[in-house]
Kinemage of the C-alpha trace (Angstrom):
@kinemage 1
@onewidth
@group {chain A} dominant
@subgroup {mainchain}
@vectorlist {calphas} color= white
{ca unk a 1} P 178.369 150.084 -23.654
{ca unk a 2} L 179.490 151.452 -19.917
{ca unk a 3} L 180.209 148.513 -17.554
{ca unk a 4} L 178.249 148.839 -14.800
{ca unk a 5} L 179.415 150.250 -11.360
{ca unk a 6} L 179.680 146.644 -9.917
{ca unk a 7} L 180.890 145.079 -12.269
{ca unk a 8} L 184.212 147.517 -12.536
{ca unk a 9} L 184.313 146.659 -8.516
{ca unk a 10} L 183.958 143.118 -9.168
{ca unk a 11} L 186.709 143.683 -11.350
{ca unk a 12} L 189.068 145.524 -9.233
{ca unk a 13} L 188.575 143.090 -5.949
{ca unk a 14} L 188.908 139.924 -7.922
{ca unk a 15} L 192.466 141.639 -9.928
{ca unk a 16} L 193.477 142.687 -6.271
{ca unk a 17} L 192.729 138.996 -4.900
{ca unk a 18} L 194.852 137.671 -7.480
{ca unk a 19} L 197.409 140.047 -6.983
{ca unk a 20} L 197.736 139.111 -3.384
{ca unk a 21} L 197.711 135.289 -4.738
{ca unk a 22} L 200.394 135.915 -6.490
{ca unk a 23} L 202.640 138.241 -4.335
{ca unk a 24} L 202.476 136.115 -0.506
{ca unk a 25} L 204.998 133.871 -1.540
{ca unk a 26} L 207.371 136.545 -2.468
{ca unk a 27} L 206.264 138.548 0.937
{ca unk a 28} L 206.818 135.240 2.624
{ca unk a 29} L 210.382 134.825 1.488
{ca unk a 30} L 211.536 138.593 2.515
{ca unk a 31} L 209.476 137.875 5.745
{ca unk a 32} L 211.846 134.217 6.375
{ca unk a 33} L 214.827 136.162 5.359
{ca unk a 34} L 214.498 138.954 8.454
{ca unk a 35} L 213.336 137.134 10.805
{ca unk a 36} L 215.193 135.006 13.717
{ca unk a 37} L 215.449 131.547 13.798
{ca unk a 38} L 213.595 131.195 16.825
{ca unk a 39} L 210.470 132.788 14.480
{ca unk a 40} L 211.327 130.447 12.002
{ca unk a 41} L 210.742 127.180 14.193
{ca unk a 42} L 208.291 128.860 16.335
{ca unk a 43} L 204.336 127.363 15.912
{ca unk a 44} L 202.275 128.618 14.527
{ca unk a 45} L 204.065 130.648 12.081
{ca unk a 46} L 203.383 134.481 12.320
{ca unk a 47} L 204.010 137.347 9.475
{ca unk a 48} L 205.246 140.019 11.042
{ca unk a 49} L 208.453 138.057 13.511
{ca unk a 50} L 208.876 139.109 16.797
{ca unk a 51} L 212.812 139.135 16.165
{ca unk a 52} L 213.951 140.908 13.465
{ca unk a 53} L 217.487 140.509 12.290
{ca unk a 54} L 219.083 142.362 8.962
{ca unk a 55} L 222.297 139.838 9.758
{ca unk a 56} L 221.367 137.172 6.543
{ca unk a 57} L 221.677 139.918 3.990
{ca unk a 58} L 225.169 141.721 5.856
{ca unk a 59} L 226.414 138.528 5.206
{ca unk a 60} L 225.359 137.845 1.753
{ca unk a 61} L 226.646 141.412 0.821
{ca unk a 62} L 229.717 141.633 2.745
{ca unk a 63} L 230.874 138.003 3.734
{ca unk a 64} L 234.646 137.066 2.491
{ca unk a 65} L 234.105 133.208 2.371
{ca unk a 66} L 231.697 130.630 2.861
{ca unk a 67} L 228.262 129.630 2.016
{ca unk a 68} L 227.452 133.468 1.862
{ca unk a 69} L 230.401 134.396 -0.733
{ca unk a 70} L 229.647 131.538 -2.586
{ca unk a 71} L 225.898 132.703 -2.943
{ca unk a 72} L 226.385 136.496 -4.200
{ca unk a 73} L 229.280 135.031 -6.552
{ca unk a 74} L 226.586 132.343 -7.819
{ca unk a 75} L 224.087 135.430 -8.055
{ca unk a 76} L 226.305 137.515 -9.831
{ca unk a 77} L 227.387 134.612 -12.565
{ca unk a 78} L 224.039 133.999 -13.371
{ca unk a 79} L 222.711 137.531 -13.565
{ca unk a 80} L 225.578 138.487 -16.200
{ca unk a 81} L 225.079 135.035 -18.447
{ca unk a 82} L 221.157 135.246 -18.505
{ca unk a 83} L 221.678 139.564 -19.191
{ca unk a 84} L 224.109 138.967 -22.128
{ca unk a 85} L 221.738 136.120 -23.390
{ca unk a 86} L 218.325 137.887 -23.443
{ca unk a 87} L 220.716 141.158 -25.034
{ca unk a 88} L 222.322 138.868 -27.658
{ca unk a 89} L 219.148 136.952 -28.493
{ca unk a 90} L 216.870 139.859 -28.340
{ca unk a 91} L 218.909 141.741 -31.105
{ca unk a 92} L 219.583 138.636 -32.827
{ca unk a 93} L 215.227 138.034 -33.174
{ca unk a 94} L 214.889 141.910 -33.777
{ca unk a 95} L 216.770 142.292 -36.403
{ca unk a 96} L 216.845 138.576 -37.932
{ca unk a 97} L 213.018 138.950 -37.731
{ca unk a 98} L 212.544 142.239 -39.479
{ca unk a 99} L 215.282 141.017 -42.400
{ca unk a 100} L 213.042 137.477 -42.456
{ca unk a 101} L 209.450 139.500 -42.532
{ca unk a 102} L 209.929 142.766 -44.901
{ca unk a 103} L 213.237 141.186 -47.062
{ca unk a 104} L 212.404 139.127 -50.166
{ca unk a 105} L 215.604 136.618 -50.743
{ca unk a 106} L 216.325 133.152 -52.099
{ca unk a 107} L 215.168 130.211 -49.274
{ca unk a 108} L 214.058 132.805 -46.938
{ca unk a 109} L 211.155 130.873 -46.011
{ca unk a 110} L 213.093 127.567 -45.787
{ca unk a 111} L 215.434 129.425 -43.362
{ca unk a 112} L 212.689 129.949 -41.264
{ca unk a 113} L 211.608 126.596 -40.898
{ca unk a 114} L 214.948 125.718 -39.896
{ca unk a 115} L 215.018 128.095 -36.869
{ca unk a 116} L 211.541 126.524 -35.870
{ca unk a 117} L 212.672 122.805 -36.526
{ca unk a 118} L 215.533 123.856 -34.048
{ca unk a 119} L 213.700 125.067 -31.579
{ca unk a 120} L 211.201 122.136 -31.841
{ca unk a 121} L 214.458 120.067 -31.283
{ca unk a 122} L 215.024 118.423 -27.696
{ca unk a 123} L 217.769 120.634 -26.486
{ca unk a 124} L 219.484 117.818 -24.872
{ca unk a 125} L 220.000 116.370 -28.973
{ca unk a 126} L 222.110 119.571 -29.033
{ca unk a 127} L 224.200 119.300 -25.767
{ca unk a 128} L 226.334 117.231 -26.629
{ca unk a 129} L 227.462 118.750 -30.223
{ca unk a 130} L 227.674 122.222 -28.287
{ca unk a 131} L 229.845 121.013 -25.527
{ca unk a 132} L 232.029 119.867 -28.305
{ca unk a 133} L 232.144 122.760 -29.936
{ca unk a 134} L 232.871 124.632 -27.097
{ca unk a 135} L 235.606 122.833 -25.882
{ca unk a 136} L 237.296 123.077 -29.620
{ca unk a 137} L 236.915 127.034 -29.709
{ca unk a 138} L 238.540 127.144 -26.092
{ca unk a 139} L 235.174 128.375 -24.553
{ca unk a 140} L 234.604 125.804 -21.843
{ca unk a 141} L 234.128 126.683 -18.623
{ca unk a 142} L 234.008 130.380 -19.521
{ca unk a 143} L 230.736 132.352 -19.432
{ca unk a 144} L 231.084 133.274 -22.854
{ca unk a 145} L 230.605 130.069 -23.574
{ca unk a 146} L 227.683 129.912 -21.942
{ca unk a 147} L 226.237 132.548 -23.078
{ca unk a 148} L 226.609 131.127 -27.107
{ca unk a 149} L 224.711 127.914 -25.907
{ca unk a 150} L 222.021 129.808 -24.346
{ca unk a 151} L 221.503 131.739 -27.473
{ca unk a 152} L 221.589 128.689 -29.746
{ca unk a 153} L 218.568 127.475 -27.773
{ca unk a 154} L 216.459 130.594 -27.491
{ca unk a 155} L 217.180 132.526 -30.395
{ca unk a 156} L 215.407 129.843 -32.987
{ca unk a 157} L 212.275 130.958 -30.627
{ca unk a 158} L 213.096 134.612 -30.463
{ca unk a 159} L 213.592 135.140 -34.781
{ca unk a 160} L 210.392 133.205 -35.108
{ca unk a 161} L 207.795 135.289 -33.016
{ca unk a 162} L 209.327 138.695 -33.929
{ca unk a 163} L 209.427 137.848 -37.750
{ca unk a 164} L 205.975 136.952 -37.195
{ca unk a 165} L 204.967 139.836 -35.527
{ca unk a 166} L 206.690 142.290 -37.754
{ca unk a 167} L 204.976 140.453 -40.715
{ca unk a 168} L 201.797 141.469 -38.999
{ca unk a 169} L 202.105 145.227 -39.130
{ca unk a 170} L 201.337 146.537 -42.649
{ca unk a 171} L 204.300 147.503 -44.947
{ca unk a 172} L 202.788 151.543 -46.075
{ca unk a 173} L 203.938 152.806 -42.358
{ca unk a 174} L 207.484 151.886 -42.954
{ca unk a 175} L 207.226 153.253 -46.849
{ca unk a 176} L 205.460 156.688 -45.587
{ca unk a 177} L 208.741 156.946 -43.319
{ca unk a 178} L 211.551 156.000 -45.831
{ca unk a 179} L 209.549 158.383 -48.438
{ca unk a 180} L 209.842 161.166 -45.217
{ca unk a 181} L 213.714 160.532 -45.594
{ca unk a 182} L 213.983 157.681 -42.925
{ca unk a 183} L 216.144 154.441 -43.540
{ca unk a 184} L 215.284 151.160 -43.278
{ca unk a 185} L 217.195 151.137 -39.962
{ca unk a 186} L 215.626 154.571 -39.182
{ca unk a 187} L 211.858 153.132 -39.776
{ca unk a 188} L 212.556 150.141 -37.533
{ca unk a 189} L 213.728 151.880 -34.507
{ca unk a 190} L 211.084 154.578 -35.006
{ca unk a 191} L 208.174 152.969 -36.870
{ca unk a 192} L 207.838 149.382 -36.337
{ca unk a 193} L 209.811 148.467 -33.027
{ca unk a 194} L 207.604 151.004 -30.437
{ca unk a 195} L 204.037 148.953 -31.325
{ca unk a 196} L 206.201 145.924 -30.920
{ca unk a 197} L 207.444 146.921 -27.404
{ca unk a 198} L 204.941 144.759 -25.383
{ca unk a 199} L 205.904 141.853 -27.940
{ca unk a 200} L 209.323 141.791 -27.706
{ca unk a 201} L 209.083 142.291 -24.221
{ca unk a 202} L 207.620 138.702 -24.438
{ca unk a 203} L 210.073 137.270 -26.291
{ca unk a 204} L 212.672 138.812 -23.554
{ca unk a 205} L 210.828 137.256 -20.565
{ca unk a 206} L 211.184 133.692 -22.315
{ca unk a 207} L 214.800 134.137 -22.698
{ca unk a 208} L 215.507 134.618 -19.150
{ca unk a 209} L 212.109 133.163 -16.779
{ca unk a 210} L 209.609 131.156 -18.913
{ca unk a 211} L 207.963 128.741 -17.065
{ca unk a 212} L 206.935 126.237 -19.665
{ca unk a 213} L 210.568 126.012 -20.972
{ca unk a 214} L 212.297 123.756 -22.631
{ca unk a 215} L 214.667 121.666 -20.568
{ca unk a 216} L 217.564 123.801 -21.098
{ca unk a 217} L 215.500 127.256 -21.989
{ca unk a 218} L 215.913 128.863 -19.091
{ca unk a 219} L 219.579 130.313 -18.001
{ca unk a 220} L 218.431 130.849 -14.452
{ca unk a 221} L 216.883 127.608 -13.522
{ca unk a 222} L 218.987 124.757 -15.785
{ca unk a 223} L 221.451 122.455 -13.462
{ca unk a 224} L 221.590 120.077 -16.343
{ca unk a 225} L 223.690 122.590 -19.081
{ca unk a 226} L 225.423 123.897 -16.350
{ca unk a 227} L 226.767 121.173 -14.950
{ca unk a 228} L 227.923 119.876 -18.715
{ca unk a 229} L 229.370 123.365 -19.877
{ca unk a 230} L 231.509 124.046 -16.622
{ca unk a 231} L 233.414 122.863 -14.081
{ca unk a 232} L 232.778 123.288 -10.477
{ca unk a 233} L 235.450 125.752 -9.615
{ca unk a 234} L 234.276 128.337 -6.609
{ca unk a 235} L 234.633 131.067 -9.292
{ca unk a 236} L 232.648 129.588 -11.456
{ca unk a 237} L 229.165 128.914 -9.815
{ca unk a 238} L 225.514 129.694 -10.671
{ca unk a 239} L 222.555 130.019 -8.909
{ca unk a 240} L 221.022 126.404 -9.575
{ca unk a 241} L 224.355 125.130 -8.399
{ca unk a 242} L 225.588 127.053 -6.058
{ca unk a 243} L 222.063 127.783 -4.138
């Protein structure tokens, strides 16, 4: 049945009202970050500033030392530990997942329990064991290091949903592939991964941003694993630290 004229305008108005919702506070922030301080403390508060100053971001960009340096080094830390995590993990759950859903193997489904009673864990049980660990294999303080922990804490999550969701598409469309002279690599990259896309885009977003994380399952927005697996060098900061 055709949805009415009305109700597709309905539609489009109340997507574009939350949509606007959702994208002021981000407008707000560039707005703050170009305008003068006089705007800033000025009342009441206007959106478009009457001075308008690029001088913030010049010195993010292209400041040698201070609060500014500190920032874009914190920025860059963070954006290379949370990339290699969501990377790492995301292969890790792709291909763990596939072996775990189409593989038939001795304790394969009590292997799979384990990754989900790890990731029902509290991750602060597993802190302190890591930050041993870490500082045995010569990886504290490093981001490397950081990057391992992060993975032990998200990949449990990332090997359960894809196995699940590769379990969900039916086994003939990988069979009609192989029998086309695929292999079982072949067939996943071609065959089962593009449906999957939107789904493993999922599990990449709760690597890196998830709101209802864990305490330590998010590597942009977790002080506490920070502060425990480094030091506070000024070559070493992150964005929950350093900002």
């Amino acid at each position: 049945m055709k949805a009415s004229r009305r109700y597709r305008v309905f539609i489009h108005l109340a997507a574009l009202g939350a949509m606007a919702v959702i994208l002021a506070p981000f407008l707000w922030l560039f707005i703050t970050s170009i305008a003068g301080q006089t705007d800033q403390l000025s009342r009441p508060l206007h959106w478009i500033p009457e001075h308008m100053t690029l001088s913030r971001y010049r010195e993010i960009f292209g400041g040698r030392s201070g609060a500014a340096s500190l920032f874009r080094s914190a920025m860059v830390n963070s954006f290379i530990v949370a990339t290699c995590t969501v990377l790492v993990s995301l292969t890790v759950g792709i291909l763990g997942g596939y072996a775990l859903a189409r593989l038939r193997f001795p304790f394969r489904r009590a292997t799979l329990l384990s990754f989900l009673v790890t990731y029902m864990m509290p991750p602060i049980v597993l802190i302190i064991p890591l930050y041993l660990i870490m500082v045995r294999l010569g990886l504290y303080n490093t981001k490397a290091g950081l990057v391992v922990v992060y993975c032990s804490l998200v990949t449990p999550f990332a090997l359960w949903t894809m196995s699940n969701f590769f379990g969900s598409l039916p086994a003939e469309l990988e069979e009609a592939a192989r029998v086309d002279g695929c292999s079982r690599m072949g067939a996943l990259v071609r065959i089962v991964l593009p449906p999957q896309r939107a789904k493993w885009r999922l599990v990449r977003a709760h690597d890196s941003a998830d709101k209802r994380r864990k305490a330590s399952g998010n590597v942009w927005r977790d002080p506490g694993t920070l502060l425990l697996m480094s030091s506070r060098r000024e070559d070493f900061v992150f964005l929950p630290l350093g900002a």
